[in-house]
N, C-alpha and C positions, 0 to 999 in steps of 0.2 A: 424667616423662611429659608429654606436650606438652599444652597446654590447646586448648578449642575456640578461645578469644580468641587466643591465640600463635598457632596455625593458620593463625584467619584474617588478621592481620595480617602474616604470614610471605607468604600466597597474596595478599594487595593489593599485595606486593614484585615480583612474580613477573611473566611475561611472557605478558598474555592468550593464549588460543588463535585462530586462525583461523579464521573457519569462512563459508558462502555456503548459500544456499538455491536449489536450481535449478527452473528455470521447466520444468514438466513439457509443456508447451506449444509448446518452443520447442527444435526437435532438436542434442542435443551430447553430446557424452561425457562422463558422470559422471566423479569423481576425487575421491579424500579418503577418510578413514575415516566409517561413517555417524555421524549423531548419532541415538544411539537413539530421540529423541521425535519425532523428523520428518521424512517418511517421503526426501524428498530433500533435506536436511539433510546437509552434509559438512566434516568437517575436515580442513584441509588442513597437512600435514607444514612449508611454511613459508609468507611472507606474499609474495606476486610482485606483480608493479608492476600493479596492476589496469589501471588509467590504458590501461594499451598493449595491453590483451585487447582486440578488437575484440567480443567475444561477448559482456562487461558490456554493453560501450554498445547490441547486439542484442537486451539484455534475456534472453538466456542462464541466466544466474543476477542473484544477488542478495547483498551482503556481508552478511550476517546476524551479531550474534549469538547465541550460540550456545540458550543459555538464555531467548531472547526465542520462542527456535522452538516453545515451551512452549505455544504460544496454539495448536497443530494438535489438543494434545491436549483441549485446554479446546472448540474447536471440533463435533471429533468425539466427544468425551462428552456433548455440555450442548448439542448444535442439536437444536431444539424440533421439526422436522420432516424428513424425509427430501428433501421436494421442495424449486422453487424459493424464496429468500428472499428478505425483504428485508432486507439489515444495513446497520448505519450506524458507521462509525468516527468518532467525536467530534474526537479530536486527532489527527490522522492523518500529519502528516509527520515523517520525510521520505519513509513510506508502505511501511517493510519490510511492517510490518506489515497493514497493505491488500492490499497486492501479494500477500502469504500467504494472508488470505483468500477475495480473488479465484480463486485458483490450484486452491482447495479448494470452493467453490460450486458446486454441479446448475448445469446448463443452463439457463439462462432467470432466474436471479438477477440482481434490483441492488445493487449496491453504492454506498454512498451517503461519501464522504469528504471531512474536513471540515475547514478549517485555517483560523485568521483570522488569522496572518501571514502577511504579501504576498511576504514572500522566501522562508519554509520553504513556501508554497505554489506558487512555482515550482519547486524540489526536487520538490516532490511531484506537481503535472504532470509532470513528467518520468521520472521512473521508474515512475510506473505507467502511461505512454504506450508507456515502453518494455517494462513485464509485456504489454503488448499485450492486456488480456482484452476484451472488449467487457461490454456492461453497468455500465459504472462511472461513478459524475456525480459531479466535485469541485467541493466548495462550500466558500464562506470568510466565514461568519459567526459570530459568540456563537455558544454552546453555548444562552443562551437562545431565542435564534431557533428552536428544534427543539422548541417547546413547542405552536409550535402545529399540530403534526405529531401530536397525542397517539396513542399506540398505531401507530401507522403503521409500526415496523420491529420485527420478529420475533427479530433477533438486534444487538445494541447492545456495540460494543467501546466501552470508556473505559482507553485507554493515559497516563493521567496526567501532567501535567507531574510534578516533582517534584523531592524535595530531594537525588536520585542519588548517593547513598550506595554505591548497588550497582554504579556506573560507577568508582569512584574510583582502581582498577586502569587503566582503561583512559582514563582522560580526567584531567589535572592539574587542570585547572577545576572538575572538578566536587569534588575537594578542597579549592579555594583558595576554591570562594563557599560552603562549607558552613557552616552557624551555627545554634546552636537557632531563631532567629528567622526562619531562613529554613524549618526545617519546620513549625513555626506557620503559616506566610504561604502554604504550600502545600496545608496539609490545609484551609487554610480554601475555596481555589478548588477545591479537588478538592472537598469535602462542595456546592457550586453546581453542579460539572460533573455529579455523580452525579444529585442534582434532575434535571437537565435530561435527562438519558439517562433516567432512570427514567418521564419521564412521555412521554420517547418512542417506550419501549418497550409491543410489545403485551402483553395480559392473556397469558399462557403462552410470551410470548419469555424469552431468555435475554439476560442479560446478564454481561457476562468484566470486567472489572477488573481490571489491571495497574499496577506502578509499578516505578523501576529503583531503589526505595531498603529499606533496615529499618526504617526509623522505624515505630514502632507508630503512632503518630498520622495515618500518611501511611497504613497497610496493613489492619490489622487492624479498630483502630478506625472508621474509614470503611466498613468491610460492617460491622461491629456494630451501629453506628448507623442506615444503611438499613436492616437486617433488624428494629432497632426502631421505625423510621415505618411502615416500608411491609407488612410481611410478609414481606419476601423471602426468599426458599426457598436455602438454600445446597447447591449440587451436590457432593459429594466426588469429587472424579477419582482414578480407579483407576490409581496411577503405579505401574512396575518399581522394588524399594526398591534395586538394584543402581544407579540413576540419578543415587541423592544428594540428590531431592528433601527437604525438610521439611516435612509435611504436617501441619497442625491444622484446629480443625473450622471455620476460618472463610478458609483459603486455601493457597496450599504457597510456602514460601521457596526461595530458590537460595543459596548463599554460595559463594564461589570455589574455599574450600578442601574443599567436597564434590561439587561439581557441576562439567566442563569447562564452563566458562562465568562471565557475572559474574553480579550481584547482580541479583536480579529476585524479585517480588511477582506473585504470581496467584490471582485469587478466580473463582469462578464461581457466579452464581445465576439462581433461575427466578422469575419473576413469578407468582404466582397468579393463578388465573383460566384461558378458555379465550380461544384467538386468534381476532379476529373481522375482517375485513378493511376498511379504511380506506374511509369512509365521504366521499367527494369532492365537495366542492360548486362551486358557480360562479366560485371566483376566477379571474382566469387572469395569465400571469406580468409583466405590467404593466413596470418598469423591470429587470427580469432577461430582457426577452426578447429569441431570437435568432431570423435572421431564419429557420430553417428547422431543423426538430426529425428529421422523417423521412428516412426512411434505407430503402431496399429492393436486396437481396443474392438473385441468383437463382442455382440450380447454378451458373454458367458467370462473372458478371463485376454490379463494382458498377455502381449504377443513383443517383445524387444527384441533385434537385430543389436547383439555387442559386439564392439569390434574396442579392443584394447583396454578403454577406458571406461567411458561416459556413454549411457544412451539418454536424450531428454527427448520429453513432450512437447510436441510442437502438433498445435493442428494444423491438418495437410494443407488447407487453404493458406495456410500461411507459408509453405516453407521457402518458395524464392522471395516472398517479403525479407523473410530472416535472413535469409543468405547475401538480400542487399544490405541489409544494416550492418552483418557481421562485417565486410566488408570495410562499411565507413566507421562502424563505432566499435571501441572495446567491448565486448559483452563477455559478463559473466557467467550467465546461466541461458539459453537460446531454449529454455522452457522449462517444465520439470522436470528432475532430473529423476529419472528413473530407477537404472540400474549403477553398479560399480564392481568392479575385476578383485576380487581379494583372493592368492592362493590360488589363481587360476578361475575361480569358480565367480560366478555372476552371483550377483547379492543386489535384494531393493534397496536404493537408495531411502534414508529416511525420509526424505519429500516425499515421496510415492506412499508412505503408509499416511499420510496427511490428504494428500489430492483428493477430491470431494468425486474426480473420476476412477478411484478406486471400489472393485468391487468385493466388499468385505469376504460374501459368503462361498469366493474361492481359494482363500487361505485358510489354515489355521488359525483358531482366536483362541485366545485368554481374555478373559474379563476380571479384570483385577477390582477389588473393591478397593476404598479412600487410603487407607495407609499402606498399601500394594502398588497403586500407581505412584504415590507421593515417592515410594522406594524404588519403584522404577526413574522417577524422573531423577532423582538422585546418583544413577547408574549403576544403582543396585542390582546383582541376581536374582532370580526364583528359583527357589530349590522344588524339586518333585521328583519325581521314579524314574521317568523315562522319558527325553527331552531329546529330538532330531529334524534336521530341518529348520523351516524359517518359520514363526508364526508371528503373529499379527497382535498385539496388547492394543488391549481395549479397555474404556472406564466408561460406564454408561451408554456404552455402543458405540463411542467417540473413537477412534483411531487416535492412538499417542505415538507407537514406534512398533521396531522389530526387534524379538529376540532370539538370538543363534541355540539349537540346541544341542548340550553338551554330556548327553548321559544323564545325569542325577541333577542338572540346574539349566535353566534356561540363559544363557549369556544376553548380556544386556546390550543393545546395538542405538541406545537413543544418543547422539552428538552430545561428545562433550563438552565442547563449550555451551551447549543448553543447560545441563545439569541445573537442577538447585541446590544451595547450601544452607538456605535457611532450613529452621529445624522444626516442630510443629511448639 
């Protein structure tokens, strides 16, 4: 008889699954078998050249995996309120996981995401430029900097660095740097991340906690320990036992050889207390500011106020929220970023042709067919007769970018560091 240990190290041999998260926002045709925990969650029968989907780079779907989609469930059992929130993801790139919760938030929520690496923070601009949701501010600060934010978000993700254990199927690295002393070195920054999340959190938020590893030290132990400083309330989530989850009383495991999926850690708890709403005082955002915050969108077509540089998206419910965070934290992006100054002249910003609050039918379109867009995302030209002005490239009615026109060819305006290079 096979052991659980044989099992699993038989299923860490074995050849991940495939699986994507599609953007319920962003019109395409489903494909794949579901993944029971999330609700457009799919796997897919083999793995195709992402790279050359023009509907990845339209922000379409998303490559997930599969057992990370587990936070829909933690979401929809343990959000502290029906209406809009405020959440905040701690560690947030490369931003699956943002992008999911974005995807999943009422009308009129912010979303607040946060990364202090400078290169996994442009990953992370980008794919959730390309989720397109409005309400979303990326900031790139410590985890301590969110202290002085106290109680200020109602719902607090902490997706953990960690000692990825539970990736080791899928990634060789993360078996070649594995060592006891590297999950010492993790549970220690994780037990500072949680501090800092905790007192970000409001009296009756929720808080989700994740890692992609087994270590006890890295999983369990670390809500043990908060629920002995703090009080904190542990949720049990109601899983289908047909899923393969492993649920105890302090979170539920994934292992490869039970679950389609890899290795994954999930906790959920509530704060005591009742929520009371952030209490704003006169700072304002000093060396984080940009030169223009507002933003106004009528039925018909966008309306930006530029002054030098940047205009982004902010909705108006939000905007001395932002102004107090710009304050305490580095931010990157204080919303979508709308417009930019080139030559004097106002130009959209490539987020803006992405934004799911974009309204196509008051621009210019091109609809490019498959090896049209592929040459667009390449940062190819279009050539034609007579090209002026900004118009709107489209592939399936998907919004990809903007191209400048130049007389005889449409110039091409999609960010270069997007580009692809692969070739078909």
């Amino acid at each position: 008889m096979q052991t659980d240990a044989s099992a699993l190290r038989e299923a860490l041999e074995d050849t991940p699954s495939v699986s994507v998260r599609y953007n319920p926002f962003k019109p395409t045709e489903w494909a794949g078998e579901p993944v029971p925990w999330c609700a457009l969650g799919r796997y897919l029968a083999d793995r195709p050249r992402f790279t050359l989907d023009p509907q990845l780079h339209a922000g379409a779907y998303y490559v997930q995996e599969a057992s990370s989609m587990l936070i829909e469930q933690a979401y929809l059992q343990g959000r502290p309120a029906a209406g809009p929130l405020r959440v905040l993801d701690l560690c947030a790139a490369p931003g699956g996981k943002s992008g999911h919760l974005a995807s999943l938030l009422p009308e009129g929520s912010l979303l607040v995401a946060n990364e202090l690496d400078r290169t996994r923070l442009a990953v992370l601009q980008e794919n959730l430029w390309k989720q397109g949701r409005p309400g979303v501010v990326i900031t790139h600060d410590r985890t301590e900097a969110f202290a002085a934010l106290p109680g200020a978000f109602e719902l607090v993700l902490v997706d953990a660095p960690c000692s990825g254990e539970g990736m080791m199927r899928r990634d060789p690295f993360a078996r070649a740097q594995w060592s006891p002393a590297l999950v010492q070195q993790c549970a220690l920054v994780q037990r500072k991340i949680l501090d800092h999340a905790w007192t970000a959190l409001a009296p009756g938020g929720t808080l989700i906690y994740s890692t992609c590893t087994w270590a006890p030290e890295e999983d369990e132990q670390q809500v043990e320990e908060l629920i002995t400083l703090t009080g904190a309330l542990p949720i049990a989530l109601e899983l289908n036992a047909e899923w393969g989850m492993e649920r105890g009383p302090l979170g539920v495991r994934c292992y490869p050889h039970r679950v389609r999926g890899e290795g994954f850690f999930l906790s959920v708890l509530r704060k005591p207390g009742a929520f009371h709403d952030l209490v704003l005082d006169a700072h304002h955002a000093g060396a984080n500011s940009f030169p223009e915050l507002q933003w106004l969108i009528d039925p018909g077509r966008w309306s930006c106020t530029m002054q030098e540089d940047i205009a982004h998206v902010v909705e108006a419910a939000h905007h001395a929220f932002v102004q107090r965070l710009m304050a305490a934290v580095r931010t990157a992006a204080p919303g979508t970023p709308a417009l930019f100054q080139k030559g004097g002249e106002a130009r959209p910003h490539p987020a803006l042709a992405l934004s799911t609050a974009l309204h196509h039918e008051f621009w210019p379109t091109i609809d490019l067919e498959h090896e049209q867009a592929l040459a667009y995302l390449r940062g190819e030209s279009l050539s034609t007769s007579a090209a002026r002005g900004t118009a709107l490239m489209r592939y399936h009615g998907l919004a990809l970018g903007w191209s400048q026109g130049a007389g005889k060819r449409w110039n091409n305006q999609w960010p270069k560091p997007w580009r692809i290079r692969m070739q078909a």
